[in-house]
N, CA, C and O atoms as a GROMACS GRO file, in nm:
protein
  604
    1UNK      N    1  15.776   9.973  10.802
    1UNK     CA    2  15.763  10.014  10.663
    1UNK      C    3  15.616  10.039  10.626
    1UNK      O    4  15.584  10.124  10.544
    2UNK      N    5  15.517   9.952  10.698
    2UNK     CA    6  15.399   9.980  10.640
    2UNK      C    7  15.285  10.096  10.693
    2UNK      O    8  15.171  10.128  10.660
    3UNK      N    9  15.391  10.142  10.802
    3UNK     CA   10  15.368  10.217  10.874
    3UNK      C   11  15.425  10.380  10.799
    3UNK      O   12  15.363  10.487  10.798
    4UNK      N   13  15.483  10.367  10.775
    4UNK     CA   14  15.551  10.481  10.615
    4UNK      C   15  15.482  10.522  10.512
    4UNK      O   16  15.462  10.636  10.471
    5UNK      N   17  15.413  10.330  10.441
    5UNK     CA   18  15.363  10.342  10.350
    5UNK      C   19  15.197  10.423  10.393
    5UNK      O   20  15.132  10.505  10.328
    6UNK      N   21  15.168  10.355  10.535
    6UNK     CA   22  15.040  10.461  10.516
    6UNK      C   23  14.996  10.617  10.589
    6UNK      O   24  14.893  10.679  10.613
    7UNK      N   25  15.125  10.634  10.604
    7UNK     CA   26  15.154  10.760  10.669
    7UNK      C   27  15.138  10.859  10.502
    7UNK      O   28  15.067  10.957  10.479
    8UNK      N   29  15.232  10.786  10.414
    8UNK     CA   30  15.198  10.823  10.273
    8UNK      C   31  15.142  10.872  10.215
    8UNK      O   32  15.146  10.982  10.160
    9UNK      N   33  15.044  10.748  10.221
    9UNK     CA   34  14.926  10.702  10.193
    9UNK      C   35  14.773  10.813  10.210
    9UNK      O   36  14.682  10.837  10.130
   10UNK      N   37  14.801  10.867  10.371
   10UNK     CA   38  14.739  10.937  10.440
   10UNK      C   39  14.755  11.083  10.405
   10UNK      O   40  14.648  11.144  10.400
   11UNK      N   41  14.884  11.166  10.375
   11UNK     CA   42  14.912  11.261  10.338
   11UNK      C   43  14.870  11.318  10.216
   11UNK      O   44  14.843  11.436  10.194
   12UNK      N   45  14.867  11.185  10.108
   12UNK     CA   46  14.873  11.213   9.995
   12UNK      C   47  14.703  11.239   9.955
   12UNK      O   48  14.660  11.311   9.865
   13UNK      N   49  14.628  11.162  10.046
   13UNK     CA   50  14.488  11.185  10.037
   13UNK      C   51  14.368  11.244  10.095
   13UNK      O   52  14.262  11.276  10.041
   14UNK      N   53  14.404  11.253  10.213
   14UNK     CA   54  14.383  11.330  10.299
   14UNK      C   55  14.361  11.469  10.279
   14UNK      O   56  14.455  11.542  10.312
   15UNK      N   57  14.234  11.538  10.223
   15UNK     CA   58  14.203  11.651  10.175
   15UNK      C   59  14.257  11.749  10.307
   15UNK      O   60  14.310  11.855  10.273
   16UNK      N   61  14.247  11.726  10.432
   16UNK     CA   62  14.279  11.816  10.518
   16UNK      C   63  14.390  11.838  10.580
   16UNK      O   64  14.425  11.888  10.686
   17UNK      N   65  14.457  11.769  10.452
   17UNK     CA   66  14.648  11.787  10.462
   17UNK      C   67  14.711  11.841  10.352
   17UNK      O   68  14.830  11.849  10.320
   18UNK      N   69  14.569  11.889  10.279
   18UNK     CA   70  14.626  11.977  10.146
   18UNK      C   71  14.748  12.096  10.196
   18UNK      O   72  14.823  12.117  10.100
   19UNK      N   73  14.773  12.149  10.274
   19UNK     CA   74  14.825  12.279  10.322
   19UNK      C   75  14.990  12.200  10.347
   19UNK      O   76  15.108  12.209  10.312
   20UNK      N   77  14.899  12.123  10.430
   20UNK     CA   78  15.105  12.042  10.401
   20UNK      C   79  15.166  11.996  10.285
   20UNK      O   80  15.284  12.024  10.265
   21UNK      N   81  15.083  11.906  10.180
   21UNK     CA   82  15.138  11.884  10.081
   21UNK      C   83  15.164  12.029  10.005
   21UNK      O   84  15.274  12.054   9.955
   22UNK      N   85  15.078  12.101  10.001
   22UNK     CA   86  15.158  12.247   9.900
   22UNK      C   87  15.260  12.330   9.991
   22UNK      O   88  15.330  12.414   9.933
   23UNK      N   89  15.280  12.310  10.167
   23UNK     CA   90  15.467  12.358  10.167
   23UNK      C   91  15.486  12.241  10.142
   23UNK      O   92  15.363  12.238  10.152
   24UNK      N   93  15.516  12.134  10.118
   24UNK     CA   94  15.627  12.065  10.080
   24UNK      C   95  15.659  12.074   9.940
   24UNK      O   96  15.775  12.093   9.904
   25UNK      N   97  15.561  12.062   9.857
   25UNK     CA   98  15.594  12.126   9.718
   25UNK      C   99  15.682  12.260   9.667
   25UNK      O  100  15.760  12.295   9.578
   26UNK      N  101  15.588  12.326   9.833
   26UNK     CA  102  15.632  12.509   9.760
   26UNK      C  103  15.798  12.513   9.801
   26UNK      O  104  15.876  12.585   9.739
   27UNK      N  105  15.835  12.434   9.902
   27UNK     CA  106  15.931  12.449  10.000
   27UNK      C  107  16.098  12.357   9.857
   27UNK      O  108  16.218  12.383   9.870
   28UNK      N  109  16.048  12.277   9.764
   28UNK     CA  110  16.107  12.221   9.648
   28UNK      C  111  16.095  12.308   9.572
   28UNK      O  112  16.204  12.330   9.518
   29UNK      N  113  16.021  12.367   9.539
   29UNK     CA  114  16.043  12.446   9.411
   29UNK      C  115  16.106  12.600   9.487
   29UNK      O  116  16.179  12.666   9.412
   30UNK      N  117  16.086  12.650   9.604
   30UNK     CA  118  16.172  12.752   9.635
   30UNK      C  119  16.298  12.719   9.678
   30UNK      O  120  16.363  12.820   9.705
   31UNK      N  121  16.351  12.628   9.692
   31UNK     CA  122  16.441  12.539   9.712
   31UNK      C  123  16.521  12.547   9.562
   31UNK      O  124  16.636  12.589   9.552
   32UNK      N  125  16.468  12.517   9.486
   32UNK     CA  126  16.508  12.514   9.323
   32UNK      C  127  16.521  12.628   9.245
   32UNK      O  128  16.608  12.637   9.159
   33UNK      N  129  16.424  12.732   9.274
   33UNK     CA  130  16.445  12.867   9.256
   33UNK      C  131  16.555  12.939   9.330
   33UNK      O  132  16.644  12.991   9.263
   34UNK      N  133  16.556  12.944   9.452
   34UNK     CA  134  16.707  12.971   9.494
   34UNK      C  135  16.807  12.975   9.460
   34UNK      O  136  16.887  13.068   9.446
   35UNK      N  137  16.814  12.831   9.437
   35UNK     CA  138  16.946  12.810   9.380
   35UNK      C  139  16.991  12.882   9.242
   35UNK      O  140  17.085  12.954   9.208
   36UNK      N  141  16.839  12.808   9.159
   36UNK     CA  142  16.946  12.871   9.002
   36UNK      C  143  16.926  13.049   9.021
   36UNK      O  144  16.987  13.119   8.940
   37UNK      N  145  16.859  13.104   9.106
   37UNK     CA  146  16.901  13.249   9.090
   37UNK      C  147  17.044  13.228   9.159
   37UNK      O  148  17.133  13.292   9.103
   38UNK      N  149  17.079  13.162   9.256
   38UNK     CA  150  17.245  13.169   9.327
   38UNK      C  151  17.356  13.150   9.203
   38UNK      O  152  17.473  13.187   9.192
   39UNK      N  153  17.301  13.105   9.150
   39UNK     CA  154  17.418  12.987   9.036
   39UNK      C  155  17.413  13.090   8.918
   39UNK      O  156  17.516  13.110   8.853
   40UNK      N  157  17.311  13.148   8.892
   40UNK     CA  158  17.288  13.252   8.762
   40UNK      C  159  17.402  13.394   8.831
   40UNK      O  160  17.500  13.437   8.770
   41UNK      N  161  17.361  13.440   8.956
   41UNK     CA  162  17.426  13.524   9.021
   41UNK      C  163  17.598  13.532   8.999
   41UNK      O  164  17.677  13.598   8.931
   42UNK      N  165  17.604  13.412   9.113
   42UNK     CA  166  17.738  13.410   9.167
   42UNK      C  167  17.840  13.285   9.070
   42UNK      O  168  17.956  13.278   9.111
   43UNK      N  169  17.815  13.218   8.983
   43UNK     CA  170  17.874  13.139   8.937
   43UNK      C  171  17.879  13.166   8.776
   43UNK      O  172  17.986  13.164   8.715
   44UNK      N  173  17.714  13.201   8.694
   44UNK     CA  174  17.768  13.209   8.610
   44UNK      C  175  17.769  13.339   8.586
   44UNK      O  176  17.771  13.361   8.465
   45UNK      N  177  17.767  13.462   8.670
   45UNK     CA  178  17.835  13.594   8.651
   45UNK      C  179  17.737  13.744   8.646
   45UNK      O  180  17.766  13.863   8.648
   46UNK      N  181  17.574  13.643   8.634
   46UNK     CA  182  17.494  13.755   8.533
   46UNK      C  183  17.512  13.870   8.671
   46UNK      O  184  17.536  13.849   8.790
   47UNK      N  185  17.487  13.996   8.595
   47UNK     CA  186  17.507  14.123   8.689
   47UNK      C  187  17.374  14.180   8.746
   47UNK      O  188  17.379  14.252   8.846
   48UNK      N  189  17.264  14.155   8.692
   48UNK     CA  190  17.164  14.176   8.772
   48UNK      C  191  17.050  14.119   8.782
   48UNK      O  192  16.967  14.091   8.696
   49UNK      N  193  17.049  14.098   8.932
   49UNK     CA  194  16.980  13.975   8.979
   49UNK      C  195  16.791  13.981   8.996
   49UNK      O  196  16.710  13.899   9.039
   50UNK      N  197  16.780  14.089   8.950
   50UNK     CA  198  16.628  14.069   8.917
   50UNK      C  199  16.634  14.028   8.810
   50UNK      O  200  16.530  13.962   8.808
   51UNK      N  201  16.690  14.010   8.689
   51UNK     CA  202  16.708  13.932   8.619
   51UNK      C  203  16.697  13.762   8.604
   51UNK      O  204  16.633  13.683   8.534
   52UNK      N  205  16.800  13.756   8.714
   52UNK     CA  206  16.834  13.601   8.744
   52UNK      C  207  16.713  13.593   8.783
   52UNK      O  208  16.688  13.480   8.741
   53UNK      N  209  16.606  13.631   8.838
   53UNK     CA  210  16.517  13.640   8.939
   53UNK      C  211  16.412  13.553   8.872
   53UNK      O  212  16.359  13.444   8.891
   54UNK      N  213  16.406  13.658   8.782
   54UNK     CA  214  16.291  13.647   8.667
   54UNK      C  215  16.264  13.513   8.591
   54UNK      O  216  16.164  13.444   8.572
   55UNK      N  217  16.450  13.503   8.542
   55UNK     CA  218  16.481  13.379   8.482
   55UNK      C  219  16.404  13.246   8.571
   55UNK      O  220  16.302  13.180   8.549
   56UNK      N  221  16.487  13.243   8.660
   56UNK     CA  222  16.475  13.130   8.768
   56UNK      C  223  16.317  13.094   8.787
   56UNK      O  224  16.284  12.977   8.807
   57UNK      N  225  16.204  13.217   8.778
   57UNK     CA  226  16.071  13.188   8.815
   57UNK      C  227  16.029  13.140   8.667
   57UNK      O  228  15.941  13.053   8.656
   58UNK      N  229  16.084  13.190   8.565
   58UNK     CA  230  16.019  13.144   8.428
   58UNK      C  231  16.074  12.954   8.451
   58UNK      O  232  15.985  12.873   8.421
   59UNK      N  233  16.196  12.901   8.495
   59UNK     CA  234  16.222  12.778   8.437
   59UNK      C  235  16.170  12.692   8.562
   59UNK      O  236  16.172  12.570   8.550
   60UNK      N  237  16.115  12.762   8.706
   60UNK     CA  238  16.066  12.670   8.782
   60UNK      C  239  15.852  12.702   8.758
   60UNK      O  240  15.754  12.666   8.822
   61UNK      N  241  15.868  12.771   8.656
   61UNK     CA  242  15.680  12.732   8.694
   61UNK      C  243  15.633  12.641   8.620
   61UNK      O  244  15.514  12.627   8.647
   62UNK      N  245  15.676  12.553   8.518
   62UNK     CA  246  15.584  12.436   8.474
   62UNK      C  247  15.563  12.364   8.644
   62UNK      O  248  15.457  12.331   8.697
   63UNK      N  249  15.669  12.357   8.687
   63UNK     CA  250  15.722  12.266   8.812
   63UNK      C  251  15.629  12.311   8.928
   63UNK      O  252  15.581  12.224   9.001
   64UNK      N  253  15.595  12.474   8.954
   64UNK     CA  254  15.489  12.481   9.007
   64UNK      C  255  15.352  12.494   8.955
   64UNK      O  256  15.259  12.506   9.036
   65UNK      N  257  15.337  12.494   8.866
   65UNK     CA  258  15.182  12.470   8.771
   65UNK      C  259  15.167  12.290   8.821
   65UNK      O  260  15.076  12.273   8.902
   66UNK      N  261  15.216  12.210   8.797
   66UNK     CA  262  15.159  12.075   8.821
   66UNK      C  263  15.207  11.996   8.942
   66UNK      O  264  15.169  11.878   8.939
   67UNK      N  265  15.288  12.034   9.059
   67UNK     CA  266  15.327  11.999   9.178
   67UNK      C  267  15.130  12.055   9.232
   67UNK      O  268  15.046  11.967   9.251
   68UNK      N  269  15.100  12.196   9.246
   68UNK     CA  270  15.006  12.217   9.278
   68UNK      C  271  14.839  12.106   9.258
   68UNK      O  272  14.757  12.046   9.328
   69UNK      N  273  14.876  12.140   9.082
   69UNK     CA  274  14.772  12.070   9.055
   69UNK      C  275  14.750  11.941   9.064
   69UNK      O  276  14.631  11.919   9.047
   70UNK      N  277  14.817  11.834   9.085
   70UNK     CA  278  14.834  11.693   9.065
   70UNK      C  279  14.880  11.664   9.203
   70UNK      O  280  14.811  11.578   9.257
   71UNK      N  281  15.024  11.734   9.312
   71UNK     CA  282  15.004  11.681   9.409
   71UNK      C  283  14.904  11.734   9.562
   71UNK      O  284  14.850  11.675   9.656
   72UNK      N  285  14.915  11.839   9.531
   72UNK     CA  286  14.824  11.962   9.645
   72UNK      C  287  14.684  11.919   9.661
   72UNK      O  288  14.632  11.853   9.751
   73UNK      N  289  14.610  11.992   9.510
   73UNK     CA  290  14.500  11.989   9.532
   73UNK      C  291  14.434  11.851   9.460
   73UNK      O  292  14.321  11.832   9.505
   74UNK      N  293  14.468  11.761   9.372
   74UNK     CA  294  14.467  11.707   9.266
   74UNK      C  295  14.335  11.687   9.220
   74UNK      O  296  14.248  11.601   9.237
   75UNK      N  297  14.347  11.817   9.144
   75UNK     CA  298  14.266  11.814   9.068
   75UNK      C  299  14.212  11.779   8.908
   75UNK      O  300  14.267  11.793   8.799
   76UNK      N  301  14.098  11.734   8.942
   76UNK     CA  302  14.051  11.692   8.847
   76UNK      C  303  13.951  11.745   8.706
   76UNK      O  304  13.911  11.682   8.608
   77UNK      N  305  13.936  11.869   8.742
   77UNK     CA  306  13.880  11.944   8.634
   77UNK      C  307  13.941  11.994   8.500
   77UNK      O  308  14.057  11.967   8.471
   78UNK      N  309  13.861  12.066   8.419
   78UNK     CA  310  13.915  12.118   8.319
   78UNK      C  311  14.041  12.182   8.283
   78UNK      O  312  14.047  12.292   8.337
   79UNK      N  313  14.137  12.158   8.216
   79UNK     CA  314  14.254  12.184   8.232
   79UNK      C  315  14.266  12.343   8.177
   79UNK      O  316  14.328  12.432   8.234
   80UNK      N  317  14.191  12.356   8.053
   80UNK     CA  318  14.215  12.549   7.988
   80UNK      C  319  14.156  12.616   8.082
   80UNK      O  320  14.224  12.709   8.124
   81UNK      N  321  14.066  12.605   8.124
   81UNK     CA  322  13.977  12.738   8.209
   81UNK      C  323  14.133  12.704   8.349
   81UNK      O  324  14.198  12.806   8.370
   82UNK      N  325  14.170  12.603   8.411
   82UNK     CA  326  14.286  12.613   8.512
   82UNK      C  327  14.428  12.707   8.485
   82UNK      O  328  14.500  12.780   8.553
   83UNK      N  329  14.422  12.658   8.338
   83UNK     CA  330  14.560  12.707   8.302
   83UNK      C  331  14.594  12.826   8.254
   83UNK      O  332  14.707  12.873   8.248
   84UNK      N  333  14.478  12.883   8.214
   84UNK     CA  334  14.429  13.004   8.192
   84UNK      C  335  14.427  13.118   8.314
   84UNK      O  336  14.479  13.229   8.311
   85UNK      N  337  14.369  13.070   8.398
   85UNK     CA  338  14.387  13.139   8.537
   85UNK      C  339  14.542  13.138   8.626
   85UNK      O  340  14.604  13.215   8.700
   86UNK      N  341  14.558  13.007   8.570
   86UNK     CA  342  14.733  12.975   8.634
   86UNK      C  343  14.829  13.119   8.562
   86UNK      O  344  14.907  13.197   8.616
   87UNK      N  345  14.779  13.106   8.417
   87UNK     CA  346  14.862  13.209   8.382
   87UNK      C  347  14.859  13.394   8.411
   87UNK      O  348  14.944  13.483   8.399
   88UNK      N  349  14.700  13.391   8.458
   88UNK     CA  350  14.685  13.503   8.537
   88UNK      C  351  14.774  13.533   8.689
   88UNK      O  352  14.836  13.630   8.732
   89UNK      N  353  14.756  13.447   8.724
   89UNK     CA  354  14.831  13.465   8.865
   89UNK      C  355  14.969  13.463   8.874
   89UNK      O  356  15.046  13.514   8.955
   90UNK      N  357  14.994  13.366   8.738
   90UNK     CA  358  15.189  13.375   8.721
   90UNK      C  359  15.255  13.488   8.706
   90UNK      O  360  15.358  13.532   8.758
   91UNK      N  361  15.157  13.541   8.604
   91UNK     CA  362  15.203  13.685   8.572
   91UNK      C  363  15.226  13.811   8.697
   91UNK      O  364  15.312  13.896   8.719
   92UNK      N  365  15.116  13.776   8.751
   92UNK     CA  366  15.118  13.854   8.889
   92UNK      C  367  15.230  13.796   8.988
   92UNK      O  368  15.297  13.888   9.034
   93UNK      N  369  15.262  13.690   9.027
   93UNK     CA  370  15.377  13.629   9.087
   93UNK      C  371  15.481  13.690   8.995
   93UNK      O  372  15.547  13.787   9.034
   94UNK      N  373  15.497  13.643   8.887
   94UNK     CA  374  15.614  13.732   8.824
   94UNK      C  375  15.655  13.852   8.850
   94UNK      O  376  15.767  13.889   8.886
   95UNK      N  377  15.549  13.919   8.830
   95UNK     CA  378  15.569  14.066   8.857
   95UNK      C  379  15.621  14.129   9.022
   95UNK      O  380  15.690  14.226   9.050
   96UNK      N  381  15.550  14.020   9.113
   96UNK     CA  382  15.572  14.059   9.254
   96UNK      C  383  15.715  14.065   9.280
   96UNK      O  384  15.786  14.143   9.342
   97UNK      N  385  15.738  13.935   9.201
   97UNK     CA  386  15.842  13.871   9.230
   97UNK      C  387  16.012  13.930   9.192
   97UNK      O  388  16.110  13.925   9.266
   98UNK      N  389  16.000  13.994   9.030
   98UNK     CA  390  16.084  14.100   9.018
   98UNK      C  391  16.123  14.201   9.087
   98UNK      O  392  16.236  14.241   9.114
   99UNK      N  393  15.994  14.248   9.119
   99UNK     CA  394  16.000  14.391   9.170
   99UNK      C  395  16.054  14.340   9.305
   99UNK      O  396  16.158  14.394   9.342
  100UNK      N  397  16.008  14.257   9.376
  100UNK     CA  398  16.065  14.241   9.529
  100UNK      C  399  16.248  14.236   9.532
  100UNK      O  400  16.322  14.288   9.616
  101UNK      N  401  16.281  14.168   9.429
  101UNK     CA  402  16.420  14.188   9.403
  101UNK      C  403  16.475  14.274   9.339
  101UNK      O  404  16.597  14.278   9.324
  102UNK      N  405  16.411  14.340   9.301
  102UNK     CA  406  16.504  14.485   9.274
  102UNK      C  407  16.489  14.592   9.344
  102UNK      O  408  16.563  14.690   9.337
  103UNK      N  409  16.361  14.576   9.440
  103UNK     CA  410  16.356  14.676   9.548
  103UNK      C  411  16.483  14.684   9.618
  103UNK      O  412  16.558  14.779   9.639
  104UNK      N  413  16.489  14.540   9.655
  104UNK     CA  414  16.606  14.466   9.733
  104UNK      C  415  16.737  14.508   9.731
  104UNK      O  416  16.818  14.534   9.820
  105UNK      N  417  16.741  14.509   9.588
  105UNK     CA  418  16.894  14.585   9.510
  105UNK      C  419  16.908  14.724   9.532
  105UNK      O  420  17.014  14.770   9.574
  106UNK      N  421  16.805  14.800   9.505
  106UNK     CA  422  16.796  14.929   9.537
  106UNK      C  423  16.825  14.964   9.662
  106UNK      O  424  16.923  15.036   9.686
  107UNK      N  425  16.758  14.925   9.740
  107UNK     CA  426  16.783  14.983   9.852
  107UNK      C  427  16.911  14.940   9.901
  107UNK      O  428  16.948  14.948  10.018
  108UNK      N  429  16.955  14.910   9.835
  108UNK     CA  430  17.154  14.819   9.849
  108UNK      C  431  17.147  14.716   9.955
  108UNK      O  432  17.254  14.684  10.006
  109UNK      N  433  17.035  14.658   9.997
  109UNK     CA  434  17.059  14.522  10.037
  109UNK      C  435  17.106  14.391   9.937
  109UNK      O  436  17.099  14.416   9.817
  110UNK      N  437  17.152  14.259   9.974
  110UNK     CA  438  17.175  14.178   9.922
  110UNK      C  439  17.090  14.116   9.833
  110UNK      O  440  16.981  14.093   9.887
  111UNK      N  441  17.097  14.061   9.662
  111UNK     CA  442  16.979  14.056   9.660
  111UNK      C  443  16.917  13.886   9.691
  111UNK      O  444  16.824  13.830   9.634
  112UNK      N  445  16.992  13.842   9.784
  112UNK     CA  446  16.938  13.728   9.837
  112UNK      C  447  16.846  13.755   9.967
  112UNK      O  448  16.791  13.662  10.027
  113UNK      N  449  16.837  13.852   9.995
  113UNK     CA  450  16.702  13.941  10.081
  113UNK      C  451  16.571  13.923  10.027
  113UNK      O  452  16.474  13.867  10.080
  114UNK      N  453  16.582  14.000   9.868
  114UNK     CA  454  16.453  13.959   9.817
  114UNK      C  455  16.414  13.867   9.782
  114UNK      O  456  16.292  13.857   9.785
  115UNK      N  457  16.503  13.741   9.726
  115UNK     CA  458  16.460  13.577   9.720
  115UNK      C  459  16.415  13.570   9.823
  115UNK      O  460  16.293  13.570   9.808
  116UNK      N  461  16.448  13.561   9.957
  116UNK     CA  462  16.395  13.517  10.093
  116UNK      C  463  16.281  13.583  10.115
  116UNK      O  464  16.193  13.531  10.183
  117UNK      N  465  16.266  13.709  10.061
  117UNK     CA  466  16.105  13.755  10.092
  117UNK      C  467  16.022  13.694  10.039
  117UNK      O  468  15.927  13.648  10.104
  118UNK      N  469  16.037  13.672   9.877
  118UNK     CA  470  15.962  13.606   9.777
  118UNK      C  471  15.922  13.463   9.881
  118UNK      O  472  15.813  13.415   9.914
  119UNK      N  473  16.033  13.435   9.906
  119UNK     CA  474  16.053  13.250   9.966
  119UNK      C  475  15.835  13.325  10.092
  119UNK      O  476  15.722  13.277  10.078
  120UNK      N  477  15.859  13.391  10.144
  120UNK     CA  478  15.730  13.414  10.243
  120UNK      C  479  15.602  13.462  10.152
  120UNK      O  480  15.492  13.407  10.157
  121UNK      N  481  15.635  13.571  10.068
  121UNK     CA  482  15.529  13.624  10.036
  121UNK      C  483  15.466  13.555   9.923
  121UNK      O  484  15.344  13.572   9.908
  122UNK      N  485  15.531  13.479   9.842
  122UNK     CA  486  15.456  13.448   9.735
  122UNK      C  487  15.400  13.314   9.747
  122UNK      O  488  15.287  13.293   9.703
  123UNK      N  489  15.468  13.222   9.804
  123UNK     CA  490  15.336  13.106   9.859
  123UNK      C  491  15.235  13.107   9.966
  123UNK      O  492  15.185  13.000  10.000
  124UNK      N  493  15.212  13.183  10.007
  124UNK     CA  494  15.128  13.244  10.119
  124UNK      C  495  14.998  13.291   9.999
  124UNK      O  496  14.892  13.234   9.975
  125UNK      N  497  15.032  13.364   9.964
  125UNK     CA  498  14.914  13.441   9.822
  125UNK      C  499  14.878  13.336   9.734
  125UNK      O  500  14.774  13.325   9.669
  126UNK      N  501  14.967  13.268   9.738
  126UNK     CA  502  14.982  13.177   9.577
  126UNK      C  503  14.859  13.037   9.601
  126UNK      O  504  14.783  12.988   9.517
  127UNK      N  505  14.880  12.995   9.774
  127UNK     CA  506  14.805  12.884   9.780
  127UNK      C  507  14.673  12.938   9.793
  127UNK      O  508  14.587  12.859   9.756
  128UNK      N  509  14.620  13.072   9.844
  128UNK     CA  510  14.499  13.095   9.874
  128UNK      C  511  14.412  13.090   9.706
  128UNK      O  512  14.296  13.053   9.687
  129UNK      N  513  14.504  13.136   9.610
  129UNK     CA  514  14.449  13.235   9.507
  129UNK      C  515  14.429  13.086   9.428
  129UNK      O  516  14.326  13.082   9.360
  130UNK      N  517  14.540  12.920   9.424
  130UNK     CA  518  14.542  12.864   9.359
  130UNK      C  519  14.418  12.764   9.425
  130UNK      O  520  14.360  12.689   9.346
  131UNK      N  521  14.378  12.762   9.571
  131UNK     CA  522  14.312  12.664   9.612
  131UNK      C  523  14.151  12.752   9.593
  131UNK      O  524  14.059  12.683   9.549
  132UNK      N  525  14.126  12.880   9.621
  132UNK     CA  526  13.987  12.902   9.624
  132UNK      C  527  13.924  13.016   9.446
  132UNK      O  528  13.824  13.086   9.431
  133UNK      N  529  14.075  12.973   9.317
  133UNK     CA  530  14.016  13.041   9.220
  133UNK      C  531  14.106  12.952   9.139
  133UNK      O  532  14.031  12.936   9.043
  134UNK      N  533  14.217  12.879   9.108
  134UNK     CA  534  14.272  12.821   9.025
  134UNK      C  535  14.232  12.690   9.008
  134UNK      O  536  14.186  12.669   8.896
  135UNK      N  537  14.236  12.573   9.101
  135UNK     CA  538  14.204  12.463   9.107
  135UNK      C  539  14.032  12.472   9.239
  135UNK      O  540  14.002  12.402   9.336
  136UNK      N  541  13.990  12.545   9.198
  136UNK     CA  542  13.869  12.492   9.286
  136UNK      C  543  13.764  12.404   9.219
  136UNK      O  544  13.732  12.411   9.101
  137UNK      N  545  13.710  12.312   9.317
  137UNK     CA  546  13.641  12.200   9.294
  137UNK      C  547  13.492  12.248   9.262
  137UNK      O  548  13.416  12.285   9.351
  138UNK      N  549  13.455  12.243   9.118
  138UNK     CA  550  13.349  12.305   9.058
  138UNK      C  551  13.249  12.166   9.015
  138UNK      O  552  13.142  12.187   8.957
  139UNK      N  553  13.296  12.010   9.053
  139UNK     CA  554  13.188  11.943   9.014
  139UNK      C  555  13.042  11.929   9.115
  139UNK      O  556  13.026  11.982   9.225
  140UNK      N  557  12.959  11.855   9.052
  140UNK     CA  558  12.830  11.839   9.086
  140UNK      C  559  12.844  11.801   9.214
  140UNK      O  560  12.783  11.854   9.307
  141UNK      N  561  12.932  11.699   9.226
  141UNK     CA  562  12.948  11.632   9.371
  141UNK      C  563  12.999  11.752   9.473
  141UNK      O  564  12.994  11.713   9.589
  142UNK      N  565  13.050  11.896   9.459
  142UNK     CA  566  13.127  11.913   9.562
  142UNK      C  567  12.987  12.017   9.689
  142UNK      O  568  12.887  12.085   9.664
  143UNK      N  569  13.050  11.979   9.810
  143UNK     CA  570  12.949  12.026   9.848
  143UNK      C  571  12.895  12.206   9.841
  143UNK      O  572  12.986  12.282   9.875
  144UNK      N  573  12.788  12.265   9.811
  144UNK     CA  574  12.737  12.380   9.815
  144UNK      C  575  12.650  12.459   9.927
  144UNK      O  576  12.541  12.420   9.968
  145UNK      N  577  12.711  12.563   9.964
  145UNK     CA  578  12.656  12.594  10.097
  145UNK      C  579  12.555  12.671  10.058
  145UNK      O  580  12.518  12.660   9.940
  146UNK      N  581  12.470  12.791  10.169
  146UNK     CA  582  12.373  12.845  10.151
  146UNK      C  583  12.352  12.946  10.066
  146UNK      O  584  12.245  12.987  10.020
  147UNK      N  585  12.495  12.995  10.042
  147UNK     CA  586  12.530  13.073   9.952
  147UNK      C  587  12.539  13.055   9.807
  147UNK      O  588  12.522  13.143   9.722
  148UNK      N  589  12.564  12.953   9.791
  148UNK     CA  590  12.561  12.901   9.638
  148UNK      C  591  12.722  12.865   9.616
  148UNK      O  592  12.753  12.765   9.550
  149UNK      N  593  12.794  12.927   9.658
  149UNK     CA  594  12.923  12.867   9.685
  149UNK      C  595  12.991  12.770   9.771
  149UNK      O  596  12.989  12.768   9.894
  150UNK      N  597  13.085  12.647   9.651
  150UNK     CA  598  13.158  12.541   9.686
  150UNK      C  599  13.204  12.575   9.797
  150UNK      O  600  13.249  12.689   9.806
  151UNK      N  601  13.207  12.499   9.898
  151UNK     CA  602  13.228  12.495  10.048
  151UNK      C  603  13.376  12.381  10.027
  151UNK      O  604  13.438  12.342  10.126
   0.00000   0.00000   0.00000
């Protein structure tokens, strides 16, 4: 057990396991997105699934706004200048994210094709854009290379 606890322990702090903790995050919330686009789809009826699409990313991003920030990178800075930028990039995830599923539809594939693309393309973009412009470490302490930029 204590061997669990600091395996934990280790993951959770361990700055050079940030990449694992955000798939395991990203891998829950696409996990959760899935579904309620499945359930919006096929259960409760809606007819088009860039729609559901859309929906599903609007009711899982508080869930990815603070999985990122609190378990990934956990950060500690200013929260408006973060959330501000969070909402820049959502919008752009949003947008990718529609359109990838209705491409999907269009071209008369399933549109559980384009969830599964989304599932690759958008946390791939999402961690670069959230670790080196959303949550980057801007205090005094962090180290600065020759460039003038946080290393």
């Amino acid at each position: 057990m204590q061997f669990v606890s600091r395996l934990l322990q280790d993951l959770y702090q361990n700055d050079q396991l940030k990449i694992v903790r955000y798939f395991f995050a990203g891998v829950v919330v696409s996990i959760g997105y899935t579904i309620t686009v499945v359930v919006l789809v096929e259960y409760v009826g809606w007819t088009n699934p860039s729609l559901a699409s859309a929906t599903s990313f609007l009711v899982w991003t508080p869930i990815s706004y603070y999985a990122p920030r609190d378990f990934t990178f956990g950060f500690e800075g200013g929260n408006s200048a973060a959330s501000a930028k969070y909402v820049i990039s959502f919008l752009l995830r949003f947008a990718a994210s529609v359109v990838v599923v209705a491409v999907a539809v269009h071209l008369k594939w399933h549109y559980i094709v384009g969830v599964f693309f989304n599932w690759g393309m958008l946390p791939l973009v999402n961690y670069f854009v959230l670790h080196f412009w959303v949550f980057r470490d801007r205090s005094p302490s962090a180290p600065v290379g020759q460039n003038g930029l946080i290393e």
